[in-house]
C-alpha positions in Angstrom: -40.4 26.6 25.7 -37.1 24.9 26.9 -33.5 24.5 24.5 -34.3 20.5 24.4 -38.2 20.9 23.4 -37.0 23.7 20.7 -34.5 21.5 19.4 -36.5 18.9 19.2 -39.0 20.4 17.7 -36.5 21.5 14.8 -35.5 18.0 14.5 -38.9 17.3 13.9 -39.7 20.0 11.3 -36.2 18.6 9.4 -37.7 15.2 9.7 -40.9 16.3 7.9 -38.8 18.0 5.4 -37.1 14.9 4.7 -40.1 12.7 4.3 -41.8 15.6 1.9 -38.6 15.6 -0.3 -38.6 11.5 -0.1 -42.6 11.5 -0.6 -41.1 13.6 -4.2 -38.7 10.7 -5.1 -41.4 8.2 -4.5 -43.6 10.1 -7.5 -40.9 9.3 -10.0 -40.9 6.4 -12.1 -37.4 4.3 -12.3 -36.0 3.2 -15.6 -34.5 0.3 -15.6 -32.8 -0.3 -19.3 -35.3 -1.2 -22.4 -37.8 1.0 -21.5 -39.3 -0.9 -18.5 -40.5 1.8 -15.8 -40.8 0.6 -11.9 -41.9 2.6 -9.3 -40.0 3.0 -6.1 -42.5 1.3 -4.0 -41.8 -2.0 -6.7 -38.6 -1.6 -7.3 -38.3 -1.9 -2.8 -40.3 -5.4 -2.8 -38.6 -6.6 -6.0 -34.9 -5.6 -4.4 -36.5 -7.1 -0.7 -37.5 -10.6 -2.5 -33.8 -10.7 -4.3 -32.3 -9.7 -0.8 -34.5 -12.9 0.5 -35.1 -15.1 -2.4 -37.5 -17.8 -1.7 -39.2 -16.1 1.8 -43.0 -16.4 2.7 -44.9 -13.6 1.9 -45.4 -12.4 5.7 -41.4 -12.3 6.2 -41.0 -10.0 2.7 -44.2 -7.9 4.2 -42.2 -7.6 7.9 -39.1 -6.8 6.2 -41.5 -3.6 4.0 -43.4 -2.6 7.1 -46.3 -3.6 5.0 -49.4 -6.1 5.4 -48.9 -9.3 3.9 -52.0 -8.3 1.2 -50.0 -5.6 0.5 -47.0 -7.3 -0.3 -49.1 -10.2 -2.1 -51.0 -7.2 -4.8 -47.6 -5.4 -5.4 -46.1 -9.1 -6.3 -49.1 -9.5 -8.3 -48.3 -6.1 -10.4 -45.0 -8.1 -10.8 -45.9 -11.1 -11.8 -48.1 -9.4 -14.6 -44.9 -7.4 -15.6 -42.9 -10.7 -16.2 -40.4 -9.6 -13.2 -41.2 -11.7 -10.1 -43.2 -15.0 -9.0 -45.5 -16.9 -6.3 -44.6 -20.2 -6.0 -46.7 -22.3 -3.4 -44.3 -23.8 -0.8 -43.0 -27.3 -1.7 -44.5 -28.8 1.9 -47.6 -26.2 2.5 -50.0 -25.4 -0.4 -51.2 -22.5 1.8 -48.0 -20.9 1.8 -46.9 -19.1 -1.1 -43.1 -17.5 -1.6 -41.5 -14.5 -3.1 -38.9 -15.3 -6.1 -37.7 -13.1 -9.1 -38.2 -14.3 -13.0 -34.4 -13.9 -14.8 -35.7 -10.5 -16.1 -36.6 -9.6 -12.3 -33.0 -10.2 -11.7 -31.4 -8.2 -14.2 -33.6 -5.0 -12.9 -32.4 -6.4 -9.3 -29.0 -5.8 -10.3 -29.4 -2.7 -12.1 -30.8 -0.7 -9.4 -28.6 -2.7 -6.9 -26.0 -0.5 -8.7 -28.0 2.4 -8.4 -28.6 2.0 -4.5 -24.9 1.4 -4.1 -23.7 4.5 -5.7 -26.0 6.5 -3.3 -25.5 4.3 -0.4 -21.7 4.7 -0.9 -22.3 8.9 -1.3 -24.3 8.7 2.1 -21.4 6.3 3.7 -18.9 9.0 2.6 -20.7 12.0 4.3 -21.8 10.1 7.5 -18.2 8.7 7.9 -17.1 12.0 9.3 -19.4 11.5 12.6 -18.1 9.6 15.3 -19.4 6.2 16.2 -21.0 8.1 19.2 -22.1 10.4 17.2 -23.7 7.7 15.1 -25.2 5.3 17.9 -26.6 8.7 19.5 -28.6 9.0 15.8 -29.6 5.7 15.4 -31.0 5.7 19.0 -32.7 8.4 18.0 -34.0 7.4 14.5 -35.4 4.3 16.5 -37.4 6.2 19.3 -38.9 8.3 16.6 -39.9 5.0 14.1 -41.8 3.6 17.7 -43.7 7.0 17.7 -44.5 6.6 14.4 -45.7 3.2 14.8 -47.6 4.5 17.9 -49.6 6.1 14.9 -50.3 4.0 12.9 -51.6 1.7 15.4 -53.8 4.3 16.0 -54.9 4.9 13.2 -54.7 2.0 11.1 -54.5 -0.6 13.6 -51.3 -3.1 13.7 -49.9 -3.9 10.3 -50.1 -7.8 9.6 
């Protein structure tokens, strides 16, 4: 075996350590102020639908890497919790978009806070790279999301 195969190789086996320890986080509910508990997986479409208030189901689905029925059942769990809304588009019945109920927003802005305290601690540490350094990791974090979508094509077929 070769220095660039081995190295890759590690890079992978950091990778999966990653994605175990992220796969952990995902287990864990989120609290967000009288006693209403999210999971990560909500608490992403609800933060994507404030990000893009008012988008099409498909375009919040694109923006998760989910299928659109996906993203339609987890607004669903939503709706039922009083934090988000379907509203059919004012010139297409068919169409229905993503928007967030007034207590949707104020769980928006709480773990807005949240993901900018750790966004900024991630900012901090990866400021010491170069921008080389940083394009060179990017160009690789892409190559490797194609080869994971490589797989799921395979195995689940294209998402929506």
């Amino acid at each position: 075996m070769d220095n660039k195969e081995e190295a890759i190789r590690y890079m992978t086996g950091r990778l999966m350590r990653i994605i175990n320890k992220h796969s952990r986080i995902e287990d864990q509910p989120i609290t967000l102020g009288e006693g209403v508990e999210i999971t990560p997986h909500e608490i992403r479409c609800l933060h994507t639908i404030g990000l893009n208030e008012g988008a099409n189901l498909k375009t919040v689905a694109t923006i998760l890497g989910v299928s659109k029925s996906a993203v339609s059942q987890m607004i669903g769990k939503l709706e039922k919790r009083g934090l988000a809304r379907k509203d059919h588009a004012p010139d297409n019945r068919k169409e229905l978009l993503a928007g967030l109920t007034e207590k949707g927003w104020e769980a928006f802005r709480i773990h807005q806070e949240f993901h900018e305290r750790h966004m900024r601690n991630l900012i901090d540490r990866l400021g010491e790279f170069t921008d080389p350094q940083l394009a060179t990791a990017s160009a690789v974090l892409a190559t490797v999301e194609t080869v994971v979508d490589d797989r799921l094509d395979e195995m689940i077929g294209k998402i929506e």
